[in-house]
N, C-alpha and C positions, 0 to 999 in steps of 0.2 A: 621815662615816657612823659612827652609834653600834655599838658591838658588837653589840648586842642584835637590831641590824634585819640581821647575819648567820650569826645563830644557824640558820638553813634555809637556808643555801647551802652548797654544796660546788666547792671548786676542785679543777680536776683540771691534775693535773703537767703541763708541757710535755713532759718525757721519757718519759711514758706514751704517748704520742700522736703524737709526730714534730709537733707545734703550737707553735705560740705557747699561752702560758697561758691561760686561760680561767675561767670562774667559772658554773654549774650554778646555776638556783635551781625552785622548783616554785612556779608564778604560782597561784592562783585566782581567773576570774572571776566576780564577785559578783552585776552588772546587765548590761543588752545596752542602754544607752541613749545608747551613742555614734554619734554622725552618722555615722561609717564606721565601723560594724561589720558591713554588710554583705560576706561572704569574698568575697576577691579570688583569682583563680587565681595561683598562683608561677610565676614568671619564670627561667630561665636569663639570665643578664645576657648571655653570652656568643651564644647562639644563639637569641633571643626566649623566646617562650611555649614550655611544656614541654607533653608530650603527656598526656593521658589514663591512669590506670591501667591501665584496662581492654586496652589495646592490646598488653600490653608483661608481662599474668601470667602466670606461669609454674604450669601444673597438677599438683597432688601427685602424679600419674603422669606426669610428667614424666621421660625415659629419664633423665638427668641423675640428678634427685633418687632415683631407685629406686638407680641406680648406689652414689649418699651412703648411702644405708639398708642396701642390701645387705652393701658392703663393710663399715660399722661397727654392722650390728646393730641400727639404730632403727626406732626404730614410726614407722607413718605420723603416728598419732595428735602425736608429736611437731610436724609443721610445718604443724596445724590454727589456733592463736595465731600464725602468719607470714602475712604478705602478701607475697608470694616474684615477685620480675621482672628481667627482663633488660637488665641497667644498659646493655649494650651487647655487641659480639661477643664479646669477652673475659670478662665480668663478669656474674654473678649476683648480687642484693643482697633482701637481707630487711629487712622494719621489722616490727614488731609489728600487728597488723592494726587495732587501733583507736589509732595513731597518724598513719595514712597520711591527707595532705592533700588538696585536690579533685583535685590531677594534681600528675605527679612533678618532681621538681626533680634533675636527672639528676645533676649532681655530688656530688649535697652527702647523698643521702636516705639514712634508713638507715646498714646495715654489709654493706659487701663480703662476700660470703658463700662463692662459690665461682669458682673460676676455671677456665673450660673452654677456653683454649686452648692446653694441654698435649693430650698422648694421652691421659691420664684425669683426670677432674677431680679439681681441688685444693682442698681445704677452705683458705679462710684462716686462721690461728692465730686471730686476735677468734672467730671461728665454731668452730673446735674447741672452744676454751673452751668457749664459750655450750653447744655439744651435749656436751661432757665428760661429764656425767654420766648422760646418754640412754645413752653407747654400751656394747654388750654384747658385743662382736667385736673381734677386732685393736687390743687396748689393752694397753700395758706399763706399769707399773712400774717408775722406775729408781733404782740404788741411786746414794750419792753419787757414787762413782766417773763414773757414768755421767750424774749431774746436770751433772757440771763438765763433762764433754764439751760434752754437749749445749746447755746455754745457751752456750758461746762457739766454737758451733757447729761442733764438731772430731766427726768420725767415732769413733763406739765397735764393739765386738764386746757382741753381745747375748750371753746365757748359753740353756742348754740350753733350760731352764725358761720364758724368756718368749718363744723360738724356737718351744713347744708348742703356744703359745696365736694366735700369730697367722703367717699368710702374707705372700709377699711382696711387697712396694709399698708405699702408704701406711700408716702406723700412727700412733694416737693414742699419744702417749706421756706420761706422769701421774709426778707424783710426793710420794708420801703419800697419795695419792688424789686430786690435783689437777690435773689436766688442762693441760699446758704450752703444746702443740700437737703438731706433726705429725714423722713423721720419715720415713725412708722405707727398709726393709726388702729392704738385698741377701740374697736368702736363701742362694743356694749360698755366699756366704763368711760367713752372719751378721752381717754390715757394716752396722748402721745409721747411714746418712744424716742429721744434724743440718738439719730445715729450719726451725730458729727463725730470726725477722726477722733481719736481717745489722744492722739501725738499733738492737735489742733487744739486741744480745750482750755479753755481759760478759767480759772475760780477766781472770778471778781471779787470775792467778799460781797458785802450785804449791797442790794441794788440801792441806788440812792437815786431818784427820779427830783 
């Protein structure tokens, strides 16, 4: 393979991902004049044929989803670009609405979005992200001190000031303005809860500022 034929691709890390490596490219088709290019419906290898979209959406007034908006402040107008369905009892999962195939491919489709088999739903870290900059509610800022915690997911004591701004339970938590994930908001001791990936965490050794 020449250089030049992987100038439009992009590999994404293994450690990004908890995968095997992989390699990203963006196809164009050009003609529709192959003998099978009539679409086939996707298969779970595991469990046969996969079901229907339609069966399995999940409606933007969905208690669930108001729940997500409420607690962190987003527009509805936000999950209007999502095609939003119920991976399974545990699982909510989103694709982009004009990537979604004739029917779902229940392991593989999309990104994990919410997890409803806690007492309140749980945004995933991938889906914080993604809504990071949607949220207008119960979002902190945190200084270094509090970065090293958090990525190697050791409990801190929050400060007065970012105590003001949000209640207790989940919180997005950002830093510089970038949206890391989730934490979660002991209020009576100001104790927040590190809940970055456990696969994700980093032990820096001693912070050195």
């Amino acid at each position: 393979i020449r250089d030049r034929d992987m100038v439009h691709t992009m590999r994404i890390w293994p450690h990004q991902n908890d995968t095997a490596g992989f390699f990203v490219a963006l196809m164009e088709k050009t003609a529709d004049d192959s003998p099978h290019s009539a679409r086939t419906p996707c298969v779970d290898q595991a469990t046969g044929p996969t079901s229907d979209w339609r069966g399995h959406r999940r409606r933007s007034d969905d208690p669930v989803l108001r729940e997500v908006q409420r607690r962190f402040g987003l527009s509805a107008d936000g999950f209007t670009r999502l095609f939003i369905w119920r991976k399974n009892r545990r699982e909510i999962g989103i694709v982009t609405a004009d990537h979604r195939p004739p029917v779902i491919a229940k392991p593989a489709m999309g990104m994990n979005f919410i997890r409803v088999g806690n007492r309140y739903p749980k945004l995933t870290t991938a889906a914080s992200m993604y809504l990071g900059p949607q949220v207008t509610r119960n979002r902190i800022d945190l200084s270094p001190c509090q970065l090293h915690a958090y990525l190697a997911r050791q409990d801190f004591t929050s400060t007065p000031e970012q105590r003001e701004r949000v209640s207790g339970g989940y919180i997005m938590v950002g830093y510089q303005g970038f949206t890391l994930g989730l934490g979660c908001l002991h209020a009576a001791a100001g104790r927040v809860e590190s809940l970055y990936p456990r696969h994700m965490a980093v032990d820096a050794g001693p912070l050195v500022i």
